[in-house]
C-alpha positions in Angstrom: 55.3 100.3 31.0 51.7 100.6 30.1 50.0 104.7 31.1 48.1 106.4 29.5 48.5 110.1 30.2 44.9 110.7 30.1 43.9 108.0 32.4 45.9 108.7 35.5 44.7 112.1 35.9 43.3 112.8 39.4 39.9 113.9 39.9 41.0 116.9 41.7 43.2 117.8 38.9 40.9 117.9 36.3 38.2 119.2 38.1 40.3 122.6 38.6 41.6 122.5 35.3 37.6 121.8 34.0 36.7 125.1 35.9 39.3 126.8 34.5 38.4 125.9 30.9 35.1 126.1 31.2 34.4 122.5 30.8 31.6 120.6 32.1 32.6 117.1 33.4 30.1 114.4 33.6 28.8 113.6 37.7 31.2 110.9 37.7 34.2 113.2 37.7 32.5 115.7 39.8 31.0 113.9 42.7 33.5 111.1 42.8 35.9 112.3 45.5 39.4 110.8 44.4 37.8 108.0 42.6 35.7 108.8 38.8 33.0 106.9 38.8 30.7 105.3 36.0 28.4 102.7 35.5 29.5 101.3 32.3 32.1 101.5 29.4 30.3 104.0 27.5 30.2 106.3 30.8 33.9 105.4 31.4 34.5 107.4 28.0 32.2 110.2 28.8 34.6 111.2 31.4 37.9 110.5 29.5 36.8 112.7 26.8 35.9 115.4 29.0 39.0 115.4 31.2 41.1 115.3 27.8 39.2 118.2 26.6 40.0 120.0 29.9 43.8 119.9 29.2 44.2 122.7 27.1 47.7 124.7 28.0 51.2 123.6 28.1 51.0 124.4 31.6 47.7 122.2 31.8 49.9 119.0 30.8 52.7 120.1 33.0 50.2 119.9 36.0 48.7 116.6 34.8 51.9 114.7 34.5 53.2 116.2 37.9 50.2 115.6 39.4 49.7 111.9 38.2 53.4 111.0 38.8 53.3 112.5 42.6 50.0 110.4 43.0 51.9 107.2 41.9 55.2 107.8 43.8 53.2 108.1 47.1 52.6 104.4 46.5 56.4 103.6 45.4 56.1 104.5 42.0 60.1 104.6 40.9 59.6 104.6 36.7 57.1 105.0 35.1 56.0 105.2 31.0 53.7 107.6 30.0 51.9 106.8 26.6 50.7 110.2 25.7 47.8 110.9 22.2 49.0 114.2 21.2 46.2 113.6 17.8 43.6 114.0 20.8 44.4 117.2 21.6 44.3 119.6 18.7 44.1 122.6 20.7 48.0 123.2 20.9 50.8 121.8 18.6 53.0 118.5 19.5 55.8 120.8 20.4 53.8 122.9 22.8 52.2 119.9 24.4 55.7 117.6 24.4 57.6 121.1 26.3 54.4 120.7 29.6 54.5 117.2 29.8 58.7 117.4 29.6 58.3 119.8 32.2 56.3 117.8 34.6 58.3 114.8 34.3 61.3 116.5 35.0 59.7 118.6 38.3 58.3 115.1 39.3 61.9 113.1 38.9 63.7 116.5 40.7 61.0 116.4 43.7 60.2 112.7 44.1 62.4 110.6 41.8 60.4 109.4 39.3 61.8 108.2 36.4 59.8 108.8 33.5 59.7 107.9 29.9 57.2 108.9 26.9 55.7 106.7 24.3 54.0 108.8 21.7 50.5 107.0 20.6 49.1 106.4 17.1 45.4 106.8 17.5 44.3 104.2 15.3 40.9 105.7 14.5 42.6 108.2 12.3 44.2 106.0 9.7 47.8 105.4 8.5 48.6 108.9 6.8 47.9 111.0 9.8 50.2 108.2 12.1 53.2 108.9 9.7 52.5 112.5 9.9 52.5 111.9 13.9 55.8 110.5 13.6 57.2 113.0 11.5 56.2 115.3 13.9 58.1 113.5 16.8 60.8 113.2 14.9 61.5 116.9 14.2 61.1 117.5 17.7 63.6 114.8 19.4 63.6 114.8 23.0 65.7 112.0 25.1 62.8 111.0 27.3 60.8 110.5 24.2 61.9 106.9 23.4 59.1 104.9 21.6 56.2 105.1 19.5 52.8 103.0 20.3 49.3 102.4 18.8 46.1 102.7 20.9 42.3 103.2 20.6 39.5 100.9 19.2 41.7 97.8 17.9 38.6 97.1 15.4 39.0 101.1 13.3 42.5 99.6 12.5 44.4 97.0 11.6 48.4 96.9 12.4 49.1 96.6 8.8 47.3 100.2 8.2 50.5 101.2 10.4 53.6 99.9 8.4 55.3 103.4 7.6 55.2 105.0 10.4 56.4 101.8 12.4 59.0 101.5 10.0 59.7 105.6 9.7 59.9 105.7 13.5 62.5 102.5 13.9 64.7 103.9 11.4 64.7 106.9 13.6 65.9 104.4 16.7 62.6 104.6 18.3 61.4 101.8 20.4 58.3 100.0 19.4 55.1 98.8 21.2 50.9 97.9 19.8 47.9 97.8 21.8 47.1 94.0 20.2 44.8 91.5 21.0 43.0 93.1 24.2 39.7 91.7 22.8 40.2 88.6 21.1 41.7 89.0 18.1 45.5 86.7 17.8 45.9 87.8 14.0 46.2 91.6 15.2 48.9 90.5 17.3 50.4 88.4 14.5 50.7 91.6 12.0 51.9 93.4 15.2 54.9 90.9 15.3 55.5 90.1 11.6 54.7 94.2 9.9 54.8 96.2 12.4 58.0 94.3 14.1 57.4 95.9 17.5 59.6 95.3 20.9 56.8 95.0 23.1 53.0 93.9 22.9 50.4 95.9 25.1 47.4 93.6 26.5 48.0 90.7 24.3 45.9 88.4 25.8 44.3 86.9 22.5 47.5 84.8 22.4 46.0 82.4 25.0 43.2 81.6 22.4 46.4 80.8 19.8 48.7 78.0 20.4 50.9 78.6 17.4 51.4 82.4 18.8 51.2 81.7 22.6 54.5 79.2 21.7 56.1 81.7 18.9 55.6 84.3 22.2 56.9 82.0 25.2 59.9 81.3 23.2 60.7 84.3 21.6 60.0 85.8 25.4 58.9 89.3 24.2 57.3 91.4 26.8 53.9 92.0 27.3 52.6 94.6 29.2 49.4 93.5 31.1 46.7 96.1 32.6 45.4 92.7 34.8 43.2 94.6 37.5 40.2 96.9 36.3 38.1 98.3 39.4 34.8 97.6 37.9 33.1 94.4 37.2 31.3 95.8 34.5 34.5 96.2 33.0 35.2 92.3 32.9 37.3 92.3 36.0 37.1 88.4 36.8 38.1 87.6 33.1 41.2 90.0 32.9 41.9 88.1 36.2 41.9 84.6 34.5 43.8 85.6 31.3 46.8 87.3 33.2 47.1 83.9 35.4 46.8 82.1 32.3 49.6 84.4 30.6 52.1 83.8 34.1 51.3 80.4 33.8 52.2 79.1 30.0 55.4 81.5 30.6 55.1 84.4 29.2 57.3 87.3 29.4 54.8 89.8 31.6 54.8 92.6 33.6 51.6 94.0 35.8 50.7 97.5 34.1 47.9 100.5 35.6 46.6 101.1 32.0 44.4 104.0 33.8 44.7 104.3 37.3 42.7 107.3 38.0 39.8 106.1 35.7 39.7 102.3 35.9 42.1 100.8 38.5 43.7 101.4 41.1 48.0 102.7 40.9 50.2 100.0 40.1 51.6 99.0 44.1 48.1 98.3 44.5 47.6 95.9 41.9 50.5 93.9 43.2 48.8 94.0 46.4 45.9 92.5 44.4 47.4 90.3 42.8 48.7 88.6 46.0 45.0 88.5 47.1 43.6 87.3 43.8 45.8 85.6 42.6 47.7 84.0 45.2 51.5 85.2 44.4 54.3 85.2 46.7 56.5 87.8 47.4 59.0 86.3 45.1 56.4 86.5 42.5 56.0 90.7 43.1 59.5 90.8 42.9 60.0 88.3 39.7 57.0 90.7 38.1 58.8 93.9 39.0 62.0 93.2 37.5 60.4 91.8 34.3 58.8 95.1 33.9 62.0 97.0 34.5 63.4 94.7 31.6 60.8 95.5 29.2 61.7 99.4 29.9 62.5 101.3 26.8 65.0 103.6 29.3 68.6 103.5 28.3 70.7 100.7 29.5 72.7 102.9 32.2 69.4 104.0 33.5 67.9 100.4 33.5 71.0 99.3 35.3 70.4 102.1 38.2 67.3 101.5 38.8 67.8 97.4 38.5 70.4 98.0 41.2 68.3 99.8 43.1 65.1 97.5 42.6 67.1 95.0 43.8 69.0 96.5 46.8 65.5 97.3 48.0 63.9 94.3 48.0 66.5 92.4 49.8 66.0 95.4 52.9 62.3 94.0 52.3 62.6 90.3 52.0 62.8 90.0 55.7 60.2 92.4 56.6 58.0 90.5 54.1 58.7 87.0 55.9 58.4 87.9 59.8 56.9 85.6 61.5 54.3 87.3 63.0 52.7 87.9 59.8 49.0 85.9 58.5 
């Protein structure tokens, strides 16, 4: 539920589209293999914005989206949603950009069976006027995989009350709603998320374990947060992400395990349950409690949330006894 388009690329994808373009990518995208690697945050960006710069065609987002969602169904990837900035590319217009990444999603459900949604991100750095311009854009270009609308970037260039129209422009409009909130401390981000912005779904979120007012209002309301818990660097904070989504599983929470990035800064999302189980210490009835809670925070329609649920769940009874041999340590 939580994927940034940009993020998952694979090296080897945006090191051919780079050439292509003309782009020079940092040595971590380079030199990396099938990993990116950096140092630091700031390093980390270096190579976002370069691999964003290198996507430049509609047929440049049709490989990237392909390309990421074949990555993720060799580990068992069955739905994934894509949040996708269309203000960070200003090369080609929304339209042009929606049409490749529609086309990927569709070649990757046809060839693999993917499922795929898109949430359509608000950078936050640009202000208020240019978001409800965003959704206006969206909205003259309706698509039925496009189902929500999100906000992302640096949470301190924004607040969520910047936001109000276009949350309220793009609910009108039946769009599903979800906030990057309180990834780095801040509860009253999350609590204008909630109370302006009304949104279905909080990304991160895990400022509400420093709020006991908002960590109750969220247990009992159960609204779904979409955790990013493993990030492959410890420069990145990796033990502390670690603590806060045991803390979140623990007080109740409504949670799902998310990749955020998987190409840059983690690893695809079966291995973070396979993380989690070593980390963490879950069971397989955790995994599967975790997988269904993120199918139920899906913005899909309800006949294709009730496929895949019945899927999900034929599956993992055909895997419960594999899971449990007896032979296994």
């Amino acid at each position: 539920m939580h994927c940034h388009l940009e993020g998952c690329v694979p090296p080897e994808t945006a090191r051919r589209l780079a050439e292509g373009h003309g782009v020079t990518l940092p040595a971590g995208a380079r030199d990396g293999g099938d990993r990116y690697l950096f140092r630091n945050f700031d390093e980390g960006l270096e190579i976002y914005v370069a691999v964003s710069k290198s996507m430049q065609t509609q047929d440049d987002f049709r490989a990237v989206t392909y390309d990421s969602l074949l990555t993720g169904a060799e580990g068992g990837l069955r739905y994934r949603e894509i949040a996708f900035n269309p203000q960070n590319h200003p090369e080609l217009t929304y339209a042009e950009m929606m049409d490749g990444i529609l086309a990927g999603v569709r070649e990757a459900r046809a060839k693999v069976g993917v499922e795929s949604r898109i949430v359509v991100a608000i950078n936050r750095e640009l202000g208020g006027e240019a978001a409800l311009e965003l959704v206006r854009e969206v909205l003259a270009h309706p698509h039925d995989e496009v189902v929500a609308i999100g906000l992302d970037s640096n949470e301190l260039a924004g607040r969520p009350s910047e936001f109000v129209a276009a949350y309220d422009l793009a609910r009108e409009a039946g769009l599903k709603l979800t906030a990057h909130a309180g990834e780095h401390g801040d509860s009253t981000e999350m609590v204008e998320c909630l109370d302006l912005l009304r949104v279905d779904r909080i990304d991160h979120g895990y400022a509400a374990l420093l709020d006991p007012e908002l960590l109750s209002r969220t247990v009992a309301s159960q609204i779904p947060y979409s955790a990013c818990w493993f990030i492959d660097y410890p420069e990145l904070e990796v033990e502390g992400r670690r603590r806060d989504v045991a803390a979140m599983a623990a007080a109740g929470l409504n949670m799902c395990l998310n990749s955020d990035d998987p190409a840059l800064i983690g690893p695809e999302l079966h291995e973070d349950f396979i993380d989690a189980a070593v980390h963490l210490g879950w069971t397989v009835e955790d995994a599967e409690k975790y997988a269904l809670a993120g199918l139920d925070a899906c913005f899909a329609d309800d006949v294709t949330v009730a496929r895949l649920r019945a899927e999900f769940t034929a599956e993992l009874e055909r895997l419960r006894p594999v899971a449990y041999r007896s032979d296994d340590k």
